[in-house]
FIVEXVO-973223 format. One record per residue (C-alpha): residue number from 1; residue in one letter; chain; y, x, z. Coordinates in Angstrom, 1 decimal, padded with zeros to 4 digits. Example, Ala and Ser with C-alpha at 12.3 -4.5 7.8 and 13.67 -1.06 7.14 Angstrom:
FIVEXVO-973223
- 1|A|A|-004.5|012.3|007.8;
- 2|S|A|-001.1|013.7|007.1;
end
This chain:
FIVEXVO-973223
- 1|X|A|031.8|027.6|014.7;
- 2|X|A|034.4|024.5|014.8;
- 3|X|A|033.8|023.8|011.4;
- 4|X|A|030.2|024.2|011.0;
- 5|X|A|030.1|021.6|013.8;
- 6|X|A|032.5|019.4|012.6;
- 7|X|A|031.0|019.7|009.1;
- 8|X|A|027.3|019.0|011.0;
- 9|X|A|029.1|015.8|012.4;
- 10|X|A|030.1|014.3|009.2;
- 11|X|A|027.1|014.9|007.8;
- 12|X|A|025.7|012.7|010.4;
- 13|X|A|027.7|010.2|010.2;
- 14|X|A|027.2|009.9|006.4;
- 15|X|A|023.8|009.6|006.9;
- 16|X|A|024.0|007.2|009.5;
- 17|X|A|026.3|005.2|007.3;
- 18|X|A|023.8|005.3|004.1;
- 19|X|A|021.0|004.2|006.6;
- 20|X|A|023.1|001.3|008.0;
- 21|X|A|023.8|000.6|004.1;
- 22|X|A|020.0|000.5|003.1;
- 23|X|A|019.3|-001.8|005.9;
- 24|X|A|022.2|-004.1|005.1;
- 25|X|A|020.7|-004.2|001.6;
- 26|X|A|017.4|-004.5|002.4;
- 27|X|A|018.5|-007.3|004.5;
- 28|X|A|020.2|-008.9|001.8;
- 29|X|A|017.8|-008.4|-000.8;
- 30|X|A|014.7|-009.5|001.5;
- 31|X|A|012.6|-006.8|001.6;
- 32|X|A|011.7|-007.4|004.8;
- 33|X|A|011.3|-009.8|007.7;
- 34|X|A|014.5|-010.2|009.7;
- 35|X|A|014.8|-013.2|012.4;
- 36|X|A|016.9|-015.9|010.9;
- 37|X|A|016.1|-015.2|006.9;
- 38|X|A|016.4|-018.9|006.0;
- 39|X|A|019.9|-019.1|008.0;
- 40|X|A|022.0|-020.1|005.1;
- 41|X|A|019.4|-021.3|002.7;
- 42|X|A|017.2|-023.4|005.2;
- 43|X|A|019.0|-023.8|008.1;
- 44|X|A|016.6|-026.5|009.5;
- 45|X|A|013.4|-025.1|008.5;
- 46|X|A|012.9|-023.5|012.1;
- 47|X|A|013.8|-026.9|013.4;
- 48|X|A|011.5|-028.8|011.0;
- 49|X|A|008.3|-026.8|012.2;
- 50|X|A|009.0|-027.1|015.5;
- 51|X|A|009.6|-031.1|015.7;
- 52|X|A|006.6|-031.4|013.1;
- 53|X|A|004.1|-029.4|015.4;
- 54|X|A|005.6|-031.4|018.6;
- 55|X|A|005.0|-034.5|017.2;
- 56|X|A|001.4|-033.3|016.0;
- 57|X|A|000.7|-031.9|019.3;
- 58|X|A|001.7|-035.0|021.3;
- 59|X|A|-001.2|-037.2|019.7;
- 60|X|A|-003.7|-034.2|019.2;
- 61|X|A|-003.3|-031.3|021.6;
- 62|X|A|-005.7|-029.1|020.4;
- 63|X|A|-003.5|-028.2|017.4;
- 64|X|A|-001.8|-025.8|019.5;
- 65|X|A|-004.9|-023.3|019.6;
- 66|X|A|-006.0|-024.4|016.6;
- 67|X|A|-002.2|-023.1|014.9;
- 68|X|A|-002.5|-020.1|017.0;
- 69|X|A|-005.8|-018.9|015.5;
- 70|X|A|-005.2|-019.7|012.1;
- 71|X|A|-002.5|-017.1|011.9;
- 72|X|A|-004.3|-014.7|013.6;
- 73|X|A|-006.9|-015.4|011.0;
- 74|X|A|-004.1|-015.4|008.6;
- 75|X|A|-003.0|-012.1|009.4;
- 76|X|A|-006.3|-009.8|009.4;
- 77|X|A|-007.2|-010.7|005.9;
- 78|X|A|-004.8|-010.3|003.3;
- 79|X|A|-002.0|-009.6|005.8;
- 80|X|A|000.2|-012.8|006.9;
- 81|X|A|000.8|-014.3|003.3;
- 82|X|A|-000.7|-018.0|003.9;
- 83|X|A|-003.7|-017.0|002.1;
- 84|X|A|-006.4|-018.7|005.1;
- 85|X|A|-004.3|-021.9|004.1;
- 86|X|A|-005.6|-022.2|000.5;
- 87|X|A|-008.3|-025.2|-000.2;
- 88|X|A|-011.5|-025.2|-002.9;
- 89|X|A|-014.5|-023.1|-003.3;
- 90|X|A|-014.7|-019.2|-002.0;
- 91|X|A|-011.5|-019.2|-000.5;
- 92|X|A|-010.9|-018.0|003.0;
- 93|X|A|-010.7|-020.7|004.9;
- 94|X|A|-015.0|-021.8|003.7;
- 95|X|A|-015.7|-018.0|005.2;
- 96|X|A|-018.2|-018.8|008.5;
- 97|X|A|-015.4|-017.2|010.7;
- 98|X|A|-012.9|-019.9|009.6;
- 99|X|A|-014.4|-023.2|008.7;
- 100|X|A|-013.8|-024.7|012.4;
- 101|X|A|-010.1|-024.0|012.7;
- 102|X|A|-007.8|-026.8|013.1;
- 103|X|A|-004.3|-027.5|012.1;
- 104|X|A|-004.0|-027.1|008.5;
- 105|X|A|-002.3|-031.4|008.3;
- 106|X|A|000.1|-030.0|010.4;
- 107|X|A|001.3|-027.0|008.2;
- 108|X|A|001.4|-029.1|005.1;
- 109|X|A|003.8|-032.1|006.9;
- 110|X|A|006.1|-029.4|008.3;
- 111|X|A|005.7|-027.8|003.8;
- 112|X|A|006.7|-031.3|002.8;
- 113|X|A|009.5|-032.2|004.6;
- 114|X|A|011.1|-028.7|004.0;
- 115|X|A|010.5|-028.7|000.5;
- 116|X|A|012.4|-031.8|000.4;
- 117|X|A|015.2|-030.4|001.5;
- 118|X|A|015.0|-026.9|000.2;
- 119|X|A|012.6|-026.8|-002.2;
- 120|X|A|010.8|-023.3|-003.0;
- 121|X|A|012.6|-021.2|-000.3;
- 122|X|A|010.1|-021.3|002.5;
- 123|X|A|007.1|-019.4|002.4;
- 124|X|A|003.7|-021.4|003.9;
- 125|X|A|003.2|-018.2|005.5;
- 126|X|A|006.1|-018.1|007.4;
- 127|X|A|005.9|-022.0|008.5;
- 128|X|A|002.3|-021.0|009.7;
- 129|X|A|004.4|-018.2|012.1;
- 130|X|A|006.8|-020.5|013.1;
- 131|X|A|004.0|-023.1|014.2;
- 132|X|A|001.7|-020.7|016.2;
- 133|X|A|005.2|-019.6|018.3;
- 134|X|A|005.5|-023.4|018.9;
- 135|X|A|002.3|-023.7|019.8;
- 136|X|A|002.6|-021.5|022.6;
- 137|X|A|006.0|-022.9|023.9;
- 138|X|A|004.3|-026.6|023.9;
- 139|X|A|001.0|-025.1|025.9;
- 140|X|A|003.7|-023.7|029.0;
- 141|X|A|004.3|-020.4|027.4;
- 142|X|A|007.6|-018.3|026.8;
- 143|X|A|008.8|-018.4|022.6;
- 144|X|A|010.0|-015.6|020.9;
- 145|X|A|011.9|-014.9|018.0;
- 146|X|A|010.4|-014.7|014.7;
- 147|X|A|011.4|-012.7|012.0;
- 148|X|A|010.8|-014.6|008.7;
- 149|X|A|011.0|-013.9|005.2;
- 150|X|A|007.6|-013.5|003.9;
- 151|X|A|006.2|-014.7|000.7;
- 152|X|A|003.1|-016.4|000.2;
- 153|X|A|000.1|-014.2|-001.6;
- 154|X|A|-002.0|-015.7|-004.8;
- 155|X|A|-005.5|-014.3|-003.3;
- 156|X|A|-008.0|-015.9|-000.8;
- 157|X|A|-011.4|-014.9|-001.0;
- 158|X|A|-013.9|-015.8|002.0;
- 159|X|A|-015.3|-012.1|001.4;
- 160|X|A|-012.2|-011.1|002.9;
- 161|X|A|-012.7|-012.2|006.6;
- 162|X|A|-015.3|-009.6|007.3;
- 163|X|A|-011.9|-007.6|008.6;
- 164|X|A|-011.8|-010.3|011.2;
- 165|X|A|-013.0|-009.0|014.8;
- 166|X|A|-016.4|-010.4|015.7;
- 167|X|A|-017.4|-012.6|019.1;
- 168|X|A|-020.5|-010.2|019.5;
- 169|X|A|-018.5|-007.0|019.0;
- 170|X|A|-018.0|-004.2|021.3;
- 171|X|A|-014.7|-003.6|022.3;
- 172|X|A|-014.8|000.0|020.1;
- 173|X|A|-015.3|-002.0|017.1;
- 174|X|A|-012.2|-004.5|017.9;
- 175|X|A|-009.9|-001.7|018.5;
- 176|X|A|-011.3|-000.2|015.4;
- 177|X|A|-010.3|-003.3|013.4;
- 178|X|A|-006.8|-003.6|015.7;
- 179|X|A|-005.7|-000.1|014.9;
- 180|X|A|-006.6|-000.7|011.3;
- 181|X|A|-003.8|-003.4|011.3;
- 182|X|A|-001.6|-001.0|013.3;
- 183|X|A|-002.4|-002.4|016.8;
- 184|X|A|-003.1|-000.6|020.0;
- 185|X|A|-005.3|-001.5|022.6;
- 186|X|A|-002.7|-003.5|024.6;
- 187|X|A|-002.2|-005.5|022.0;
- 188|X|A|-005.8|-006.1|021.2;
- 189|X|A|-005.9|-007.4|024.9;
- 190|X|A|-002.7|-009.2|024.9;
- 191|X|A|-003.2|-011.3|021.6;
- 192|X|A|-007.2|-011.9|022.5;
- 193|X|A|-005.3|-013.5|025.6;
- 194|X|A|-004.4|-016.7|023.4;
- 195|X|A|-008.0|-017.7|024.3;
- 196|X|A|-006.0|-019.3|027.7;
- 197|X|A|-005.8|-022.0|025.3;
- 198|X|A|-008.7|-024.0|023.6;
- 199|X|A|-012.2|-024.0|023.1;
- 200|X|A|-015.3|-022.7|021.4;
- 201|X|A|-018.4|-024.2|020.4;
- 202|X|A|-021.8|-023.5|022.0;
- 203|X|A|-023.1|-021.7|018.5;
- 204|X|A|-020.8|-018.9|019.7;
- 205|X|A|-021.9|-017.9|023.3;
- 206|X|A|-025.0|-020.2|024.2;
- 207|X|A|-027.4|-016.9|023.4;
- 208|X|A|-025.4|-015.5|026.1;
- 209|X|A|-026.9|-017.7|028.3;
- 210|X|A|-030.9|-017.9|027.8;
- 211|X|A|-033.1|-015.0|026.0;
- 212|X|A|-029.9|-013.0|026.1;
- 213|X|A|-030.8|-009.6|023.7;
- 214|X|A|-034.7|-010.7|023.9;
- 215|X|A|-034.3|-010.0|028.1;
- 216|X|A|-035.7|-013.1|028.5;
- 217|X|A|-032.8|-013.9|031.1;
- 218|X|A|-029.3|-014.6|030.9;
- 219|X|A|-026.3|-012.3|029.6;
- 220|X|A|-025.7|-010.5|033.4;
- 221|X|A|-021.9|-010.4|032.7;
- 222|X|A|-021.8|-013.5|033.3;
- 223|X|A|-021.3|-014.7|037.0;
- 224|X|A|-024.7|-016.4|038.7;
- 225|X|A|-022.7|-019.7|039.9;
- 226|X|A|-021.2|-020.3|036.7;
- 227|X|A|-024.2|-019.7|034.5;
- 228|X|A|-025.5|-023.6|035.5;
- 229|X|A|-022.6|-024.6|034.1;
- 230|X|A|-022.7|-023.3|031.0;
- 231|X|A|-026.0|-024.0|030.7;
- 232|X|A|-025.8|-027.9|031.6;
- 233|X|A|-022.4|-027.7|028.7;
- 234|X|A|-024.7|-026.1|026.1;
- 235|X|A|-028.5|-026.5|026.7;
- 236|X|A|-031.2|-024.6|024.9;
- 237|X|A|-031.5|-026.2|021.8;
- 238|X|A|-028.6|-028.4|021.7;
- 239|X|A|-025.7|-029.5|019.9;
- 240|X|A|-023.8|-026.1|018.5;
- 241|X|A|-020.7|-028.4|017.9;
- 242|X|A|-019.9|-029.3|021.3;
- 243|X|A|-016.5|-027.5|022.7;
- 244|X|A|-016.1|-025.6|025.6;
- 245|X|A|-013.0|-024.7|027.3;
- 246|X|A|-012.6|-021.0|026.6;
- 247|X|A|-010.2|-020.6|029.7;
- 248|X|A|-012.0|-022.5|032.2;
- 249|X|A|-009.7|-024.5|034.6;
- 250|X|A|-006.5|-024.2|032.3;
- 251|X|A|-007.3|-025.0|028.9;
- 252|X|A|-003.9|-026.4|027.8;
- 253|X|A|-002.1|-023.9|029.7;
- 254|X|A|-000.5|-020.7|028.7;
- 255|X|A|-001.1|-018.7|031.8;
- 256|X|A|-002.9|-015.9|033.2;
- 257|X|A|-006.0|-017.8|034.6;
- 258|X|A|-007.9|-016.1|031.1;
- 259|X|A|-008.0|-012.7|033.0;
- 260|X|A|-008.6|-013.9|036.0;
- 261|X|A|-012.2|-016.0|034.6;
- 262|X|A|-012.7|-012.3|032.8;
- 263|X|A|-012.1|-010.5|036.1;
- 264|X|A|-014.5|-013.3|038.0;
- 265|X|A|-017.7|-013.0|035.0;
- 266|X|A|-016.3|-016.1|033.8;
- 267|X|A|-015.5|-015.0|030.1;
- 268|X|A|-016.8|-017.2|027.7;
- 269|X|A|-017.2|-015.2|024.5;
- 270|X|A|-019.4|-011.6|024.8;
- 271|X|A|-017.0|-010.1|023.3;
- 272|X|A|-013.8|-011.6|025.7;
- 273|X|A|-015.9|-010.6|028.7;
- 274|X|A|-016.3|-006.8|027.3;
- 275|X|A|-012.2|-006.5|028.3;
- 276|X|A|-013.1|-006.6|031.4;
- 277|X|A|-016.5|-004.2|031.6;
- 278|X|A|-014.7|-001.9|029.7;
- 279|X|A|-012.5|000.5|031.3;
- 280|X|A|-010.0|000.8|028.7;
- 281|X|A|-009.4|-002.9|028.1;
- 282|X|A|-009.6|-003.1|031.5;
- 283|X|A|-006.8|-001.7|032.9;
- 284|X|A|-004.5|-004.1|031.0;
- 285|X|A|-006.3|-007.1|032.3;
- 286|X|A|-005.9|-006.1|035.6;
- 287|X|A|-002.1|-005.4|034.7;
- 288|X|A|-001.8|-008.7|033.7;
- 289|X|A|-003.1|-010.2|036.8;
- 290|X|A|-000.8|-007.6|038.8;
- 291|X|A|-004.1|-005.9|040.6;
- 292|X|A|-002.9|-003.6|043.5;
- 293|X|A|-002.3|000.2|042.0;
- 294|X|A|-001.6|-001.0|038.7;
- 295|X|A|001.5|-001.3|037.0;
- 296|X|A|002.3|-005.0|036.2;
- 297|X|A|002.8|-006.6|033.1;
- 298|X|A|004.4|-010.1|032.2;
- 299|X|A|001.8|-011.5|030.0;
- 300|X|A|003.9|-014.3|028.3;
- 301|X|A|006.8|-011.7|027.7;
- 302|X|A|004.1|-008.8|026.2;
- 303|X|A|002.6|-011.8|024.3;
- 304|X|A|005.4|-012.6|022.2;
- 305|X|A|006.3|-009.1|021.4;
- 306|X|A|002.3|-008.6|020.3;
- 307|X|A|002.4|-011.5|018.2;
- 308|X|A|005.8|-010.3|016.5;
- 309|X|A|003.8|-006.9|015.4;
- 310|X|A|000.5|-008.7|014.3;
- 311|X|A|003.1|-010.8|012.0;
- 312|X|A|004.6|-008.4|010.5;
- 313|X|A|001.0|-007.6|009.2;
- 314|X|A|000.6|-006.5|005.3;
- 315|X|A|003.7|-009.1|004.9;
- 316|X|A|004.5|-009.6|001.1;
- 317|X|A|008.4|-009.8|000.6;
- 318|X|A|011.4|-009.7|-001.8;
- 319|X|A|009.7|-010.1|-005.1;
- 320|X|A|006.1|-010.2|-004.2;
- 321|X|A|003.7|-012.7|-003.9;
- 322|X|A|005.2|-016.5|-004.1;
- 323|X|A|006.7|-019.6|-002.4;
- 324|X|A|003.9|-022.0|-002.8;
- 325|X|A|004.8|-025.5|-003.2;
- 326|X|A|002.1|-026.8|-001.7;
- 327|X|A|000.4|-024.5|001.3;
- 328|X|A|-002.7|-025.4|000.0;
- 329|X|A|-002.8|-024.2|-003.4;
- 330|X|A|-001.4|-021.1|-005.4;
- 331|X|A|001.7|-022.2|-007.9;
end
């Protein structure tokens, strides 16, 4: 008996050690994301990004959503390879879902200093990573860490962003598109939660607010003293351009006050006030906001970890894919 257990425990241990082995190599050979990839071959390149998006954020504020987005746009199509960042004709960032996100100067002055330092080792995609943690930290919220490593990928097709959840969708059909990308519902809540920062335009929500599904009334989600509001912000008829804070009352904060407008009919998109009318979204939000009876969660903290799955979407490492010289074109 001794010796079948002893014999039991070496085995483990050998496996253990061949595990610890792969990993090591894996490490080594980058086939996979690992926090601190560009360590001895970049060390500044997490410092570059950073300074770069401060600086951009201190004249122009509304980088920091517009960062945010772009690599959760990144991410559903193609996985996060950098491919939303590629300009011209048919790519993914002309597809309708993308053409109003912001941020793009900011990626390719953080590219250009790095590459003059440590040219073809950083990956667009993973400076586009780097920038939407930034973003967060500069808008009040908690950073994380960010495993890097990832390669940039050579296709972007504006056909591609059909995979990107819809502003009219149910909440079924986001979770559906979530769990195809390996998310659960709490993430699907906790990431749609970066809508405490930033805005929309009217051409998004203002047929919530008159003949709402030929009713001939209003959306009745929405909550009867903040309907005028809306209304007065984005008339019948008017300008589909014009932004409008998508957390109302903390638009350049990272905070909470998102669920709260959700819990209070104050949701600006259909599709971010269907978290809170349906009861399996629900329950999160009211987490969040720390409800009575329900079991609390730290938003900012849940966030990070959330984003740190989404990145590690459908990445291309090692081999695959490319380091682009310039974010906005394929080598």
């Amino acid at each position: 008996m001794a010796y079948y257990y002893h014999n039991s425990i070496n085995k483990m241990v050998t496996i253990i050690f061949f595990l610890v082995l792969v990993i090591d190599v894996t490490m080594v050979l980058g086939q996979g994301t690992r926090v601190g990839f560009y360590s001895s071959t970049c060390p500044r390149a997490e410092s570059i990004v950073q300074s770069t998006v401060r600086s951009h954020f201190q004249s122009d504020p509304t980088v920091a959503p517009g960062l945010l987005r772009m690599h959760f746009h990144d991410c559903f199509v193609q996985g996060c390879d950098g491919s939303i960042l590629i300009s011209g004709a048919g790519t993914e960032r002309t597809a309708p879902p993308n053409t109003l996100l912001r941020g793009y100067e900011v990626i390719d002055d953080a590219k250009q200093q790095i590459e003059a330092l440590c040219p073809g080792v950083v990956s667009c995609a993973d400076i586009l990573a780097l920038a939407a943690r930034d973003s967060v930290l500069l808008t009040k919220g908690l950073t994380w860490s960010v495993p890097t490593g990832r390669r940039d990928g050579r296709v972007s097709r504006a056909s591609d962003a059909s995979n990107l959840p819809g502003f009219t969708e149910s909440v079924d059909a986001q979770k559906q598109k979530f769990a195809a990308k390996g998310l659960n519902t709490q993430d699907l809540v906790t990431l749609v939660g970066g809508h405490t920062i930033g805005t929309s335009a009217c051409q998004f929500f203002s047929y919530r607010l008159y003949n709402f599904n030929s009713t001939g009334g209003p959306d009745p989600s929405i909550d009867a003293t903040f309907l005028p509001q809306l209304q007065a912000l984005c008339p019948q008829n008017g300008d589909g351009s014009k932004r409008v804070a998508l957390d109302t009352g903390s638009v350049n904060n990272f905070d909470t006050s998102y669920f709260s407008n959700l819990r209070n009919g104050r949701g600006i998109l259909e599709s971010d006030q269907k978290l809170w009318t349906d009861a399996s979204t629900k329950v999160f939000v009211q987490r969040y906001l720390g409800l009575r009876g329900f079991l609390g969660l730290r938003f900012a903290l849940e966030f990070g970890k959330s984003m740190v799955k989404m990145s590690n979407i459908e990445v291309l490492t090692g081999t695959n894919g490319e380091i682009r010289k310039v974010c906005s074109a394929f080598n």
